[in-house]
Backbone as CSV, one residue per row, in Angstrom:
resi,resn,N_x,N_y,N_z,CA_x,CA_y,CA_z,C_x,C_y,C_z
1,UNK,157.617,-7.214,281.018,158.580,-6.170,281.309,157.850,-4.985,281.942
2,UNK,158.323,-4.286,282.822,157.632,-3.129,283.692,158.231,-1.794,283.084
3,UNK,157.005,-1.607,282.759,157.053,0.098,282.369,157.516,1.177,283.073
4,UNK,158.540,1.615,283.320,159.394,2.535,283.705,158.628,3.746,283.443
5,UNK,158.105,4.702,284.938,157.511,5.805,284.647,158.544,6.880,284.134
6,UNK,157.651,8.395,283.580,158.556,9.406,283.898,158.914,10.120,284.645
7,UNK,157.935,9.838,285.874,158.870,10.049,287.102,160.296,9.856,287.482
8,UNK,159.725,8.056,287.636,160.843,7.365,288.060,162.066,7.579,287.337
9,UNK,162.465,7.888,285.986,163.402,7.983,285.055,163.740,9.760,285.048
10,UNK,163.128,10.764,285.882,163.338,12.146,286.308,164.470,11.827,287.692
11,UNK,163.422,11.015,288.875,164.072,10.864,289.983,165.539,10.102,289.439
12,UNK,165.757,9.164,288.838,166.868,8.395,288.567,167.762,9.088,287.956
13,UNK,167.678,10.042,286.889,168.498,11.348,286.650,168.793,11.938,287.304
14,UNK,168.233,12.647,288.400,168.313,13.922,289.182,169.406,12.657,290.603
15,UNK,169.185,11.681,290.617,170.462,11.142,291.784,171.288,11.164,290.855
16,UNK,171.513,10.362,289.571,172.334,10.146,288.969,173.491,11.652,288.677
17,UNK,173.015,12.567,288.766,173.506,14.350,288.346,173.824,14.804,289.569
18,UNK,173.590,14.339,291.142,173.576,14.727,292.102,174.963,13.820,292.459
19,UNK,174.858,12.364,292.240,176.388,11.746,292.573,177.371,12.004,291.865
20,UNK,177.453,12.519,290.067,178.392,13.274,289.467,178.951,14.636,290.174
21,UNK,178.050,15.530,290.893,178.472,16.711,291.396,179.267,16.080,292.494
22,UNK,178.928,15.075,293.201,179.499,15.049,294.537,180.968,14.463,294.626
23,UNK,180.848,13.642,293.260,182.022,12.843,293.105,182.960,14.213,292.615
24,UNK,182.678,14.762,291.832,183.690,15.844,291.068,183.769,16.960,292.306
25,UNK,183.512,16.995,293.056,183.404,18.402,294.411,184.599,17.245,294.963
26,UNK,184.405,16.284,295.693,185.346,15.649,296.280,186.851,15.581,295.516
27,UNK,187.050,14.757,294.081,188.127,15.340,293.516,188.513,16.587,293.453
28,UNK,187.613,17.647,293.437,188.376,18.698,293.422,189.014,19.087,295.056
29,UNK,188.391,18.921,295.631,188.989,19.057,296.925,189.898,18.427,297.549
30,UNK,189.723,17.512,297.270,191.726,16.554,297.295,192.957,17.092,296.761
31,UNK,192.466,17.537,295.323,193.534,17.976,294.652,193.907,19.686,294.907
32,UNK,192.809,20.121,295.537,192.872,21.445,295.968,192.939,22.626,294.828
33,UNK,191.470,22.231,294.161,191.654,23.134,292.260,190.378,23.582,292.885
34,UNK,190.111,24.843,291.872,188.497,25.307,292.162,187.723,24.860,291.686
35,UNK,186.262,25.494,291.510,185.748,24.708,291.073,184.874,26.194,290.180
36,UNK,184.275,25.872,288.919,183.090,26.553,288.561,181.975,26.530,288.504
37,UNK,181.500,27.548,288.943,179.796,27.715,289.859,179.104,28.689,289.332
38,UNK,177.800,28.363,289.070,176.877,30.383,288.911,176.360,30.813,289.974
39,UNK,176.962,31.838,289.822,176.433,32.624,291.285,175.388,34.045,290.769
40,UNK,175.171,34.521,290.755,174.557,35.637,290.484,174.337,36.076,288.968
41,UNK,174.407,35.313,288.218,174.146,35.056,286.889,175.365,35.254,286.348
42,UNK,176.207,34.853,286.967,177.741,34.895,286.200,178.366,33.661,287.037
43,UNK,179.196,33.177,286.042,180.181,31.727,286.646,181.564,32.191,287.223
44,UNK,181.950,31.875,288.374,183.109,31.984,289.056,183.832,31.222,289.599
45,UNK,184.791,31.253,289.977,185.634,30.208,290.608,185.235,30.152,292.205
46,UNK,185.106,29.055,292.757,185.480,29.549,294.240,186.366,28.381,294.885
47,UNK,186.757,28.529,295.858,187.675,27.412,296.358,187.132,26.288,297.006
48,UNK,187.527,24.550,296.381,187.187,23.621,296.694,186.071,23.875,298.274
49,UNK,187.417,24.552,299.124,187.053,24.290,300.528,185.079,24.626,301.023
50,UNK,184.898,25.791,300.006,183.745,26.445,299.883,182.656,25.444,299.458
51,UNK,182.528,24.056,298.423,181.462,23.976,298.005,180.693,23.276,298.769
52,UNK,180.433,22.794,300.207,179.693,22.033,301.314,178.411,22.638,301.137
53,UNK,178.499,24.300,300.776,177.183,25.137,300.371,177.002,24.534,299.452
54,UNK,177.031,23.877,298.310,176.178,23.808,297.519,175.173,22.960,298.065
55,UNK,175.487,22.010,299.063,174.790,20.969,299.305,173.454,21.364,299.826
56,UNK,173.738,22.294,300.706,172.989,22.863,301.597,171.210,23.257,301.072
57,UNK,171.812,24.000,299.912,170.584,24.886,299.006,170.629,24.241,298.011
58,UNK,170.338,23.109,297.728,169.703,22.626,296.142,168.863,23.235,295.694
59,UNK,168.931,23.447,294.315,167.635,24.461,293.498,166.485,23.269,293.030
60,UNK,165.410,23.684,293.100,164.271,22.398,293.553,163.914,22.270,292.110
61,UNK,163.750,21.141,291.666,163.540,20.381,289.926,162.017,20.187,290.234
62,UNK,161.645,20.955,288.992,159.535,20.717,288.565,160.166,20.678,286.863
63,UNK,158.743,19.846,287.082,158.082,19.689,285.556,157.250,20.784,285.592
64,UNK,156.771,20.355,284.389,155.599,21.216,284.171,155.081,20.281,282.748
65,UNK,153.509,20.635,283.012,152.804,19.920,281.946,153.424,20.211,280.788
66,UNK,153.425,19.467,279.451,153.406,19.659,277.892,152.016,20.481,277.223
67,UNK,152.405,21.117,276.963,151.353,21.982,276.015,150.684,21.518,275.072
68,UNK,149.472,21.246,274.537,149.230,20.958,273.544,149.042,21.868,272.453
69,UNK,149.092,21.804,270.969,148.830,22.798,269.831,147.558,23.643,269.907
70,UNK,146.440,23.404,270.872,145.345,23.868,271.239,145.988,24.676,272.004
71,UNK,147.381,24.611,273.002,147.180,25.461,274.408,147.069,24.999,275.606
72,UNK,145.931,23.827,275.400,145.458,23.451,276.626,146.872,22.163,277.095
73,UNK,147.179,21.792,278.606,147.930,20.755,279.079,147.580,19.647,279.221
74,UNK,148.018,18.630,278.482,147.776,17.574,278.859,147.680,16.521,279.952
75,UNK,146.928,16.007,280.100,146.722,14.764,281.756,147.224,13.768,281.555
76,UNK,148.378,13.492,282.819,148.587,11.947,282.939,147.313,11.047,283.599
77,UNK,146.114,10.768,282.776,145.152,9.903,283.393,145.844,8.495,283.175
78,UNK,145.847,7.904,283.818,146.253,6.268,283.531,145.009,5.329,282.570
79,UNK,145.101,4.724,281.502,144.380,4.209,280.971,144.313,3.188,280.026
């Protein structure tokens, strides 16, 4: 059986969360309802017709190392 990185299981989330938005932007825009968004550190409505921007500017997904109880970050060395 092949070991599934945590990459690969980050990348497979992050489409998987990306085709939920797209599917629910499209229903809403058929049905012509708004939608809720954060914009400036507050959530608002804006109109279906508007969300093509979201597509535009995705907010970019990092990790970041795990900490260890020392402080120091741990290495993915392969081994």
């Amino acid at each position: 059986m092949k070991k599934t990185t945590q990459s690969s299981l980050t990348h497979k989330a992050m489409q998987a969360l990306t085709n939920a938005v797209a599917k629910v932007v499209e229903e809403h825009r058929r049905q012509a309802r708004p939608l809720a968004v954060w914009r400036d550190g507050k959530a608002v409505w804006i109109p279906a017709s508007e969300a093509g921007a979201l597509h535009e500017t995705p907010a970019p997904y990092r990790t970041t190392p795990r900490r260890r109880p020392g402080g120091k970050a741990e290495s993915k060395a392969k081994g």
